[in-house]
N, C-alpha and C positions, 0 to 999 in steps of 0.2 A: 440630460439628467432628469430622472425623474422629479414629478413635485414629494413625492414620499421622501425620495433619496435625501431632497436638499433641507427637509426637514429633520431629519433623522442628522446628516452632518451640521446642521447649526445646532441641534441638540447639542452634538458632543464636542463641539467652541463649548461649552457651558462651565461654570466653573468644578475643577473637581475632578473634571473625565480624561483630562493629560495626563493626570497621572494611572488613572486606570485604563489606561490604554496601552499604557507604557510597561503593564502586568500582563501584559496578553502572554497564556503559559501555550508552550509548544513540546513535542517531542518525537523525537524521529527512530525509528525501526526501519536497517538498513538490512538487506540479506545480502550474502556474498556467496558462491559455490566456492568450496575449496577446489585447487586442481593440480597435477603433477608438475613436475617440472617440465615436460615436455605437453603441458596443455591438456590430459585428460583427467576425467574424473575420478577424485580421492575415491580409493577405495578404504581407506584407516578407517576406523574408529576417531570419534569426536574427540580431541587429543587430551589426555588427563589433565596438560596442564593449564587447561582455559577452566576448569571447572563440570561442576556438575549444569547439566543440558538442563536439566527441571529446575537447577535453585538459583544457580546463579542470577542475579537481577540485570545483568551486562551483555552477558555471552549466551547465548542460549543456542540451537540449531531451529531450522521449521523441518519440512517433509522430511529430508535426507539427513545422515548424519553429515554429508559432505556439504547441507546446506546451510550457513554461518546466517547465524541472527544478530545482527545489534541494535542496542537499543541506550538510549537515555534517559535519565529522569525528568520528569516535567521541570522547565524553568524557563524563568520569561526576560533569558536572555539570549537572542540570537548567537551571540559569537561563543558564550558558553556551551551553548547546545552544539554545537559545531563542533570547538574545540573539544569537547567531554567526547564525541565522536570521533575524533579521529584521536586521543588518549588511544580508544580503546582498539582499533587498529595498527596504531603501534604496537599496542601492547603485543596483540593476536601474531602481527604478522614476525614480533622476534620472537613467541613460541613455535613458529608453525616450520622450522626446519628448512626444508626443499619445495616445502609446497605454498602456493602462491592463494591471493583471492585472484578469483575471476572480476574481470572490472567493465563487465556488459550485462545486460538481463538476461538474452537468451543465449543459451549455454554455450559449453564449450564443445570438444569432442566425445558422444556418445554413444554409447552403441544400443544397447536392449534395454527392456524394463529390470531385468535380472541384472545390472551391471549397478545400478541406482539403489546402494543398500539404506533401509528406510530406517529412519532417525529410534533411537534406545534411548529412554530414558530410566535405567530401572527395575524395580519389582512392586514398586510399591503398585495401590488399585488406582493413582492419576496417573503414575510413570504409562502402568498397560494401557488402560484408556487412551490415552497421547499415541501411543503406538499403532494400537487398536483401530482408530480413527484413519492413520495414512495408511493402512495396510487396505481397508475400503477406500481412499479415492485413489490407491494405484489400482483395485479392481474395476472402478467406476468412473476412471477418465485416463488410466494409464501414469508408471510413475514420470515419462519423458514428462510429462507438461511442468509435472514438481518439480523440476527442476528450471525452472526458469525462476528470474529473482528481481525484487524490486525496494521501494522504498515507500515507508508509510511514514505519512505526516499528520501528527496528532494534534488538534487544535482547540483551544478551547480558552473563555473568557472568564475574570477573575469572580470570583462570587461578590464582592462590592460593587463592580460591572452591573452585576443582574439585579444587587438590592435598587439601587439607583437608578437603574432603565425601569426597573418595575414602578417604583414610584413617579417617576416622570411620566410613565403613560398611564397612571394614573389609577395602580393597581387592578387591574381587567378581570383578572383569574386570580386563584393562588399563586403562588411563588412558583413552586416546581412546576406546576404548568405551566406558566409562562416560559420560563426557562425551556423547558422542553419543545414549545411550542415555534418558539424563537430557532434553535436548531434545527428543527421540522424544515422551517423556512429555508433556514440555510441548505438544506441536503436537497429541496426540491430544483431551489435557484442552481445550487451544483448541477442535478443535474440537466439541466435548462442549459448548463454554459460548459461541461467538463471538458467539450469540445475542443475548446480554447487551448485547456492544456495541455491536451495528446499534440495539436497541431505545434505550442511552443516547445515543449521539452521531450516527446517523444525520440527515442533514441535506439528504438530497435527494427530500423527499415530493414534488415537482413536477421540470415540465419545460418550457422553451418550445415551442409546438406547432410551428415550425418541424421541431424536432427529429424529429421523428416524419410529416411531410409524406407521403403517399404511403402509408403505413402503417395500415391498419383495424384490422390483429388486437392492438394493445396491450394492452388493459382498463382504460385508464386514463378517467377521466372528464373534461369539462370544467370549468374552476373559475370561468370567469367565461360572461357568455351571448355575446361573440365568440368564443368559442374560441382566445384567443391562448394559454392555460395548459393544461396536461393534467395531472391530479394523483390520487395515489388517498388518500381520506379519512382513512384511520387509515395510510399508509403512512411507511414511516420513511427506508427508502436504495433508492430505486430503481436507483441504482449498482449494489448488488449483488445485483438481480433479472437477470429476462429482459431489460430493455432496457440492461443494462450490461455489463460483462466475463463474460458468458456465451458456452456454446458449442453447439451443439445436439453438433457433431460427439463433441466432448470428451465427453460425458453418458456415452459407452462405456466411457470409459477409467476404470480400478480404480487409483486410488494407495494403497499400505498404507503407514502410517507407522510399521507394527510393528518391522521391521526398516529400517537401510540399505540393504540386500540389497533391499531389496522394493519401496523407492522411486526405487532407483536404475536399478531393471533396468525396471518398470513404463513409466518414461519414458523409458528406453534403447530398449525396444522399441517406443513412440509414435513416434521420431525418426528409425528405422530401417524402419519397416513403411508403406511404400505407400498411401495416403488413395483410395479413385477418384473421391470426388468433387473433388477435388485437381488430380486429370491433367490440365485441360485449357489451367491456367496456365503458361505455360512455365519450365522452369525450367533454365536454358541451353542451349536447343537455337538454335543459329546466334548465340550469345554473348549472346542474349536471357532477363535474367532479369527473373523477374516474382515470384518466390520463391524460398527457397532449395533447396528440395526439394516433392517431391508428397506426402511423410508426411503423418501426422494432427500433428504436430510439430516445424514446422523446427528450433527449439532449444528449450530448457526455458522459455525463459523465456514462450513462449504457451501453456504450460502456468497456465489461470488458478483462483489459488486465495487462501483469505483469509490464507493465512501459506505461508512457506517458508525451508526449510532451507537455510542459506548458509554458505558459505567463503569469502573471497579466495580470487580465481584469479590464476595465473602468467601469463606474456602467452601468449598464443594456446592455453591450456587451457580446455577445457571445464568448467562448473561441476558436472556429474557426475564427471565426471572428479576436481577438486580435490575433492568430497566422498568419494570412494574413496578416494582418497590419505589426506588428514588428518582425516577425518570431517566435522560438525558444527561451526563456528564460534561463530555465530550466528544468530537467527532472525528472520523479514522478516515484521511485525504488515502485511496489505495493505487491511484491508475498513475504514479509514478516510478518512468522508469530508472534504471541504474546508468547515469552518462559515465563512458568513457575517460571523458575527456577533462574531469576532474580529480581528485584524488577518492575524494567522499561519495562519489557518484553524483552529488547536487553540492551547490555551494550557496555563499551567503545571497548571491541576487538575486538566485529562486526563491530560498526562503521568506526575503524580502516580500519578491513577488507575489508567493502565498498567501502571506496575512493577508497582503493587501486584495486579492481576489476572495478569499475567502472572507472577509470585512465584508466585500463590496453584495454577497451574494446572502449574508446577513442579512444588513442593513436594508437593500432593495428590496420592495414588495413582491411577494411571492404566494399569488393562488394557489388551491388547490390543482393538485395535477387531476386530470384522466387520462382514462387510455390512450385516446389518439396522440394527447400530447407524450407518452410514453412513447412511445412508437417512433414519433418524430424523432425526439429525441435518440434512441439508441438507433436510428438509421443517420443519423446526423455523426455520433459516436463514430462508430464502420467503418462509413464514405471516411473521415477522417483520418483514423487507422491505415486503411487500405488506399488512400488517396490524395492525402491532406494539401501536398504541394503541388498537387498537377495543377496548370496555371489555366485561370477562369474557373476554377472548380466552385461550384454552387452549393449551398445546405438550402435544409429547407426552413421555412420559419412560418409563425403563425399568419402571414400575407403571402405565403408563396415562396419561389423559389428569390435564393440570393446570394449573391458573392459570397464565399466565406472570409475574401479581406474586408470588404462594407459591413458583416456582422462583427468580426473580431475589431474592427477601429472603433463603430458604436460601443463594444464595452469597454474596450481600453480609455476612449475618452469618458465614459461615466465613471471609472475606476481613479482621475485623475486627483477629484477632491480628497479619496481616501489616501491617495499616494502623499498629501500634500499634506492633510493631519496626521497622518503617520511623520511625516517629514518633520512637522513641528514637537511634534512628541518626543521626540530624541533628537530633536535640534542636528536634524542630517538633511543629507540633500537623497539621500539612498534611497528611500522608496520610488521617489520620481525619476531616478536614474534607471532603476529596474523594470518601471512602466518604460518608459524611453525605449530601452534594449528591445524589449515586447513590441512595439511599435515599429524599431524598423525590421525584427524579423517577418514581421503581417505583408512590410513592405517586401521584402526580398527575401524568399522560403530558402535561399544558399546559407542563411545567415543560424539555422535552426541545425539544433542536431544531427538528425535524421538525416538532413541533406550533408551534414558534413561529414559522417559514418561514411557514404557511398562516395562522396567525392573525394577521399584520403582513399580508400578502397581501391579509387582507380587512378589517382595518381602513383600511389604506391607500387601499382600492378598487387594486389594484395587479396586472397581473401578473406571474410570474414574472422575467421578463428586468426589469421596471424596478424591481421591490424588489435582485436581484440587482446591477442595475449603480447605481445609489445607493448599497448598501456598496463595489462597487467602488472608485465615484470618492470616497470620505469614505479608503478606506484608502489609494487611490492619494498623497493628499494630505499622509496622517500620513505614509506612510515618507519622503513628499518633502521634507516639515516637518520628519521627526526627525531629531534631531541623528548627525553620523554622524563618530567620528573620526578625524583628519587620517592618524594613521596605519595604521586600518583602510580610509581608503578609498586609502590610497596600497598599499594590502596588494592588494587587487581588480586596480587597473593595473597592477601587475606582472603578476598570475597572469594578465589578457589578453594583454599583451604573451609571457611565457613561453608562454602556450597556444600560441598561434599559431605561436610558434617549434618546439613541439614538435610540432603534427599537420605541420608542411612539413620535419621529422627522418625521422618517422614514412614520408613521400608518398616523403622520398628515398631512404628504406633498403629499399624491398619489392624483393624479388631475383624474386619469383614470378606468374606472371601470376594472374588472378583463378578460373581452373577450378583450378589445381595447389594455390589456398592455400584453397580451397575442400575440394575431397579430403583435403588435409591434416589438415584442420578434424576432419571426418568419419570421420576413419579410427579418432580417438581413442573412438567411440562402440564399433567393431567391437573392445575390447579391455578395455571393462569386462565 
């Protein structure tokens, strides 16, 4: 352990910080594909009766309408945020008739880009925008890749946290810079370490060959002798390789997370600079849009990466924008996939696990990045993705090459202190339980995910889509089965009925036509 580290943990012994530690707010955004009874893609409409797609605060879709969004409110209780989670999959899955969620990231049975109808919110000028936007990345990366699905883990520390860190180190900067500054840290040490948790909880070593139809240059192998599976051997999350939210274009683009200053202007200037391979989609010419622009980045949000800096926004403010303004809020864990083998796709020991990495990567001192260490970095990423269990596999690190079980036990044993204040903090044994779990799968790669997708796979004799949609229909059942209460589920029917009232407020209040609220939009980038 660092000497910074063991400073920063005898800080927070200090009087006062159990119980703000004990506030650490979290929130999770779960995607599901809906899918037929027979395992293909919904082709329905987003089903009336989950709500409206733009208002609802629960239910929402992302790319596709067949792509189910959930989400929960900040609160800084573990089993709440859990249970508030799967409320809302009960809810869903006794509205949704015949059709099931999908209970893997990468899809189910697909066929074209034309079969992937793209998510409607509307008339209003956000509804079209929201649409606007996926209708450009199925031109600029294809809709197959939208369709893959994950889990975002929102994190963030209580604001009496940061009055009291501030003055303990003995007020340096303003408030909000520190605060943002302090996050900065966190996202850089993330990505110093994200490694770690493609290799733990990665969970999409395979793929249905559908998925890939048309396509030679993969690498992936066969896993059965039809070729209905494509898989790579020791691979961990092919989600967050080349066949998932990657971008060849993006590969240019320099984000620094040294400053505000630098990741705000970075992606100010992506949004604002002209793409040419870009130009040929329209982008309202004869009131025809096809994207919102011909940039390398219509808004931030295709900017793809395994975390990001967040704020609430104001209505029609830009998320650059709100980060100028007030800084740093919180930050958005993204390179989580959807496991199987749970109901929720993640349960309480990762989340456990979470804080406690995310604490750890806080709290450690964390240099400015450069480039080279960028580099390392997302070739460390990769190898891990495409590789993570093949045994002796090495990353690289700032001395050279090295075991990636010798780098994964150095952090897990630096993570122990925080596992153990966390532990005292809620008078559990649980965070050191979930480091523990992490430790022996470092020890034995059989024990991870990834390894156990392929190895059910082949005891089963099974491929990918029917080991997949078997936990489907077993989870479909439990949220159908579990019990769900009368006044959480009378809590749902309002918030449909409210939704709906609020995107047809929304459709009757735009004063603006759709180029003028567009420009408007835009104009806020030309002023940071």
């Amino acid at each position: 352990m660092s000497p910074h580290l063991q400073r920063q943990l005898h800080t927070l012994t200090g009087p006062g910080y159990r119980d703000l530690l004990n506030r650490i707010q979290r929130g999770i955004e779960k995607e599901s594909l809906r899918v037929t009874a027979d395992g293909r893609l919904a082709q329905t409409p987003h089903p009336q009766s989950l709500g409206s797609a733009l208002t609802h605060p629960s239910i929402t879709t992302d790319y596709s309408e067949a792509l189910l969004e959930f989400i929960t409110p900040v609160d800084t209780s573990t089993t709440r945020t859990l249970e508030t989670l799967a409320d809302v999959h009960s809810f869903v899955c006794r509205k949704l008739d015949q059709e099931l969620l999908w209970a893997a990231s990468m899809p189910c049975v697909v066929s074209d880009d034309n079969s992937i109808p793209v998510a409607e919110y509307g008339s209003s000028n956000v509804a079209r925008m929201k649409t606007v936007y996926r209708y450009g990345l199925g031109h600029r990366y294809g809709r197959l890749m939208q369709t893959i699905a994950g889990i975002h883990y929102n994190f963030s520390m209580p604001a009496d946290y940061w009055q009291r860190a501030w003055q303990d180190a003995g007020e340096p900067e303003p408030l909000q810079d520190y605060i943002t500054n302090r996050y900065l840290g966190l996202i850089r040490n993330f990505h110093r370490h994200s490694w770690l948790l493609i290799y733990l909880f990665g969970a999409s070593p395979a793929v249905c060959a559908s998925f890939l139809s048309g396509r030679d240059q993969h690498g992936l192998q066969p896993f059965d002798e039809r070729g209905r599976t494509l898989h790579m051997p020791h691979g961990t999350s092919l989600r967050m390789g080349d066949l998932g939210y990657n971008s060849e274009a993006q590969k240019g683009l320099t984000v620094c997370y040294n400053s505000l200053d630098n990741y705000i202007h970075a992606l100010r200037d992506a949004i604002m600079r002209p793409h040419a391979a870009y130009r040929d989609f329209p982008c309202g010419q004869d009131g025809n849009y096809q994207q919102l622009n011909d940039s390398l980045l219509q808004i931030e949000n295709e900017f793809y990466s395994t975390i990001r800096p967040k704020r609430i926004t104001r209505p029609g403010e830009t998320p650059l924008n709100a980060l100028q303004r007030a800084g740093i809020e919180y930050i958005e864990v993204r390179c989580i996939d959807v496991s199987p083998f749970t109901p929720l796709g993640l349960d309480v020991e990762q989340v456990h696990f979470l804080d406690t990495f995310l604490l750890y990567c806080m709290l450690e001192e964390s240099p400015p990045c450069e480039a080279s260490e960028r580099s390392l970095q997302a070739g460390n990423l990769l190898t891990v993705v495409n590789r993570g269990r093949e045994p002796g596999l090495e990353l690289q690190s700032a001395t050279g090459p090295q075991p990636l079980q010798t780098m994964a036990d150095e952090l897990l044993d630096n993570m122990a202190g925080i596992a153990g204040l966390l532990d005292d903090t809620h008078d559990s044994t649980a965070y050191s339980a979930a480091l523990m779990e992490q430790r022996a799968r470092t020890a034995d790669p059989e024990r991870t995910p990834s390894a156990r997708i392929l190895r059910e796979m082949r005891e089963r004799e099974q491929p990918f889509f029917r080991l997949a949609m078997d936990y489907s229909e077993r989870w479909a059942q439990h949220f159908r089965e579990r019990p769900l209460a009368a006044a959480v589920e009378q809590r749902f029917e309002d918030e449909t009925l409210s939704s709906w009232t609020a995107q047809r407020d929304m459709e009757a209040s735009d004063t603006l036509d759709f180029e003028s609220y567009l420009a408007r939009f835009y104009a806020q980038y030309r002023d940071l």
